[in-house]
N, C-alpha and C positions, 0 to 999 in steps of 0.2 A: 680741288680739281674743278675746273669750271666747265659748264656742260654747254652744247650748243643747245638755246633754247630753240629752236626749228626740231632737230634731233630729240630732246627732253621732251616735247610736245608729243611727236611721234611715238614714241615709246610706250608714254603714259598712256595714250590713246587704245594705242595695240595692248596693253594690259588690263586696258580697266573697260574695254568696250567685248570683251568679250563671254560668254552666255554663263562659265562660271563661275566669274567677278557676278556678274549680274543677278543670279544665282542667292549668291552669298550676301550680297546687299539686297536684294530684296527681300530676303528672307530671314536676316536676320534681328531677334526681335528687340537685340538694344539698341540698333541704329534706327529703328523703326518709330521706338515706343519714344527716342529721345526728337527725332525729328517731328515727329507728332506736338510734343511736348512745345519744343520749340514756334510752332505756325502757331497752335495755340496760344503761345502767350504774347507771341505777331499783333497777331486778330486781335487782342483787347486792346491794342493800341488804336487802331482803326478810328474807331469814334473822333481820339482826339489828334491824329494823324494822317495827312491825304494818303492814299491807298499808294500813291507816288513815293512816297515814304517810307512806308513800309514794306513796299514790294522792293526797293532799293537796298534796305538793311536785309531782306532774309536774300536777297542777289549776295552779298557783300557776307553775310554768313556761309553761304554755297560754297563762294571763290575761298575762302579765308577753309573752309572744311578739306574742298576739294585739294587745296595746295598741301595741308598738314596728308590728307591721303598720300598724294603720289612722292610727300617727303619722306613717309615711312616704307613705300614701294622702295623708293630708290635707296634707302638705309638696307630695308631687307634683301636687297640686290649684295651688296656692298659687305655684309654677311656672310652671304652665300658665299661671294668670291673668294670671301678668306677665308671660310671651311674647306673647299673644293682643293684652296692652293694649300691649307694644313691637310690635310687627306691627301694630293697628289704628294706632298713634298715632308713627308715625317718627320723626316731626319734635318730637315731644317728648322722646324718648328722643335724638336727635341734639343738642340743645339744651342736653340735660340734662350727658350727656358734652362740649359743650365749655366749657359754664360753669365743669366742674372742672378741666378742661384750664387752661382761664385763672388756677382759683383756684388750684392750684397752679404756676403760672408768677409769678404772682404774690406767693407768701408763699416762694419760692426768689430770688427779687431780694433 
């Protein structure tokens, strides 16, 4: 399904800009102690890299972080919707499971 990125932007936005998203990354301490980790090992490049450089690779780490973020948003989106429709729709989703049940009992004969 392809998303309109204007739309995709919005969403992301509306999700991840609010206080407890913000909340949660700020305070959590593997994203914390890894991004630390990460500027640090930035930094030793420094000496032998213009600051132009390096400031472009941890840009280019961000964008590359921030996209896998809002790719597991929209997965866990995408989740949802199919719990919500197995929870509204039982007897579809029970239906659906024995049909395969049958189909493979049937191509094991």
């Amino acid at each position: 399904m392809l998303v309109n990125p204007e739309i995709y932007a919005s969403v992301m936005d509306c999700l991840t800009q609010i206080d407890a998203w913000n909340d949660i990354a700020v305070n959590n301490p593997i994203m914390d102690s890894r991004s630390r980790r990460i500027c640090s090992k930035l930094d030793e490049f420094r000496p032998e890299l213009s600051d132009e450089v390096v400031d472009s690779i941890t840009q280019d780490i961000f964008d590359y972080v921030t996209a896998s973020i809002d790719t597991g948003i929209l997965y866990g989106i995408q989740v949802a919707a199919s719990m919500n429709e197995i929870i509204a729709n039982p007897n579809i989703y029970s239906q659906y499971i024995w049909e395969n049940m049958l189909q493979k009992r049937e191509k094991a004969v």
